[in-house]
C-alpha positions in Angstrom: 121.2 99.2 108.2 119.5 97.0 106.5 121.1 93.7 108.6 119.7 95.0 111.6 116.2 94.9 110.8 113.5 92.4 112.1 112.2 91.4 109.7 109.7 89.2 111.2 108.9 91.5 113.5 108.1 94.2 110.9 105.6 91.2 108.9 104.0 90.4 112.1 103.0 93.7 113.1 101.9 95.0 109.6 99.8 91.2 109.4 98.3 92.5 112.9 96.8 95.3 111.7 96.0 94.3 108.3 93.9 91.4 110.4 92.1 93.9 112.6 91.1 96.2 110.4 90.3 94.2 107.5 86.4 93.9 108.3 86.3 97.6 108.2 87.7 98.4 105.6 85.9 95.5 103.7 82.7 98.2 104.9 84.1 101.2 103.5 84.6 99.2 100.4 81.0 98.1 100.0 79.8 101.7 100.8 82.4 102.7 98.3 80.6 100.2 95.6 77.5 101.6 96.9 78.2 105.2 96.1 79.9 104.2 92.6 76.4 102.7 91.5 74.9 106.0 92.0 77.5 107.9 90.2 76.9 105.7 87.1 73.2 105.6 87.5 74.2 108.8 85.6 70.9 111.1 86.6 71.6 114.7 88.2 70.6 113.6 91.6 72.1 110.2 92.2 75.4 111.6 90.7 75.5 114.4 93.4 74.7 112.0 96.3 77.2 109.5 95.2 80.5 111.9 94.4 79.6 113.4 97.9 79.6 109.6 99.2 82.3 108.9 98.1 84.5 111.7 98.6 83.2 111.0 102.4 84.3 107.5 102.3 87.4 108.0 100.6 87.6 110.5 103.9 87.0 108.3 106.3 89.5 105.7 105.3 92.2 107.9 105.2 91.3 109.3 109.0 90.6 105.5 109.8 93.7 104.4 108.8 95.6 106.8 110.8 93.4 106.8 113.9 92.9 103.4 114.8 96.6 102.1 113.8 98.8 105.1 115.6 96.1 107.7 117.5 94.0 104.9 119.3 97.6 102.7 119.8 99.2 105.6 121.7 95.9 106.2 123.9 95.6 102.8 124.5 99.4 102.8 125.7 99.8 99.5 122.7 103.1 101.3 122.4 105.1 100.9 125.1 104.3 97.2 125.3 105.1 96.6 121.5 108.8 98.5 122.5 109.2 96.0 125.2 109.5 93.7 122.6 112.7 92.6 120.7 112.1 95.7 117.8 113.8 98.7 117.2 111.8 102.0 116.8 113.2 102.0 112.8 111.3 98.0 112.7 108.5 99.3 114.3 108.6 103.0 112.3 108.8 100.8 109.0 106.0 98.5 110.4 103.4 101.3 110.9 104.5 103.0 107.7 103.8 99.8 105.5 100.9 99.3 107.7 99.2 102.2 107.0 100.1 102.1 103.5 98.5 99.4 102.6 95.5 99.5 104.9 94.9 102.7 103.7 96.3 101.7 99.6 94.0 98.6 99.0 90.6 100.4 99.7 91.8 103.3 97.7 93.1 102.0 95.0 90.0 100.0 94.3 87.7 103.1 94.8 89.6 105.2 92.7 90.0 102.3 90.3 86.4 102.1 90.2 85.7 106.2 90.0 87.8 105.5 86.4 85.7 102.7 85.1 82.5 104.2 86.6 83.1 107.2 84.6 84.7 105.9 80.9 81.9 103.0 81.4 78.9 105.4 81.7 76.8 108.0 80.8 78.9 110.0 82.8 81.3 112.2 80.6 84.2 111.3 80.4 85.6 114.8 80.7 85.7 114.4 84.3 88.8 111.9 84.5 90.6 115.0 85.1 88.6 116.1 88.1 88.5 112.1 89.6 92.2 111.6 89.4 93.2 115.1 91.0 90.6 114.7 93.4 91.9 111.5 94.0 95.4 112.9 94.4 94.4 115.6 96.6 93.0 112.6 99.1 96.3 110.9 98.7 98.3 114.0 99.6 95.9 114.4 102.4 96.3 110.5 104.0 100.2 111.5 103.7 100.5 114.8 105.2 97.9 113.2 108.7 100.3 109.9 108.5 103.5 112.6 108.6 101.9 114.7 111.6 101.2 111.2 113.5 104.0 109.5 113.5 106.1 112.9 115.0 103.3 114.6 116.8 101.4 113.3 120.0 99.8 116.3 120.3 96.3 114.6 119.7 94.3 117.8 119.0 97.5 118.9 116.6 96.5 114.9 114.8 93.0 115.5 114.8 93.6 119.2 112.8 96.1 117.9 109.9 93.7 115.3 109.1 90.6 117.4 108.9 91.7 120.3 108.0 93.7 118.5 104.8 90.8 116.5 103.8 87.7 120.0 103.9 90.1 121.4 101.4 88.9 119.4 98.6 86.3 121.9 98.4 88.6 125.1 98.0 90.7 122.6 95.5 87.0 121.7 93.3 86.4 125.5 93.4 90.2 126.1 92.3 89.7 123.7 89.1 86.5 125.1 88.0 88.3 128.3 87.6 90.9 127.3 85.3 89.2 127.6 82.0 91.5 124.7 80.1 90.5 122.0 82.9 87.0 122.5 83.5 85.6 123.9 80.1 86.4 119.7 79.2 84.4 118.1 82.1 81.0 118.5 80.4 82.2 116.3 77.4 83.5 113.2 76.5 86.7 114.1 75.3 90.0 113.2 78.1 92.0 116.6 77.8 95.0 116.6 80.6 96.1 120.3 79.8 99.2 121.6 80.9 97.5 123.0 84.7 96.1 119.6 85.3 99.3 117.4 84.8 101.1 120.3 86.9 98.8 120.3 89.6 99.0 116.3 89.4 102.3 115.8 90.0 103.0 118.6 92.2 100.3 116.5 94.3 102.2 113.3 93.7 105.5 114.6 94.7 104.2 116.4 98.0 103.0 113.1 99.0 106.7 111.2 98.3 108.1 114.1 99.7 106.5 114.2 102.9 106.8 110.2 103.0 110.4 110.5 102.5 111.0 113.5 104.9 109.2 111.0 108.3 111.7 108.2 106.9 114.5 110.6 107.1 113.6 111.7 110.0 113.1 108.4 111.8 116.5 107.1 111.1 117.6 109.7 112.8 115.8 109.2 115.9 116.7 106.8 118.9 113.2 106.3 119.7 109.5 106.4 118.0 108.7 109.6 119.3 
């Protein structure tokens, strides 16, 4: 299978939309910045207005990701003219998948990144490393479930659900957490505690996403065309 991939073709398309997005996604990452400098301004205020920031932008670049590079691609009808060209659905499936992966990856990877050093750096206790990385999780599960839905769904009002209705239930999932005594009776202090719950709800988060990752691959190779 592996022979009959092009390559270059695969490159070239990921390059594309790594170049046209690349200004935007520098903006999220300066808002991102933004709202981590209010987070470790430490005060009551400026820490509620940046965690909401960020969990917003964190949002948006997921839905961004998604939208512009598949949603606004199949509006725009990009996809019948990039399958006139010498690529297979599986090169172009694998383009859009490392595509979005990384244009979604680099910004989040640096704004969770930064959520972690914000908050062992700071006044901010560091109790809440917990709550950042399953937070962070939860937005990662999120991106993969909306990627999942777009790349085997053109039902845009059925795209336009799974990635908001995945993303509003990081409130139910904060309100969860503060209910389970051994996670959040450790985010007011300064001691890193990943109780049993915690690492379970982590990596039940981190294998949903692989899971549905590796369920549109296996689907693709079956499929004779994109959609």
């Amino acid at each position: 299978m592996s022979a009959a991939l092009n390559r270059p073709a695969i490159r070239a398309l990921v390059v594309k939309d790594w170049q046209l997005f690349e200004k935007q996604l520098a903006a999220y990452v300066l808002a991102g910045i933004g709202a981590l400098a209010l987070i470790g301004h430490a005060q009551k205020w400026s820490f509620y207005v940046g965690s909401l920031m960020l969990i917003i932008i964190m949002v948006a670049v997921a839905c961004f990701a998604v939208s512009t590079s598949l949603l606004n691609e199949r509006k725009d009808k990009t996809l019948a003219f990039v399958m006139s060209l010498p690529v297979s659905p599986l090169d172009f499936y694998l383009a859009k998948l490392i595509g979005n992966l990384i244009t979604f990856g680099l910004p989040f990877l640096i704004l969770a990144g930064g959520a972690v050093a914000v908050t062992l750096s700071t006044p901010v206790p560091d109790g809440l490393i917990t709550l950042v990385l399953l937070l962070c999780a939860h937005q990662l599960l999120a991106f993969c479930l909306s990627l999942c839905v777009a790349m085997q769904v053109e039902s845009e009002g059925w795209n336009i659900f799974a990635m908001i209705g995945s993303s509003v239930l990081i409130n139910p999932l904060m309100a969860g957490l503060s209910q389970i005594p051994d996670i959040a009776r450790h985010w007011p202090t300064n001691e890193v505690v990943w109780s049993w719950q915690a690492l379970a709800i982590l990596a039940a988060q981190l294998l949903l996403s692989l899971a549905l990752l590796g369920y549109t691959s296996w689907r693709h190779l079956r499929k004779q065309a994109f959609y």
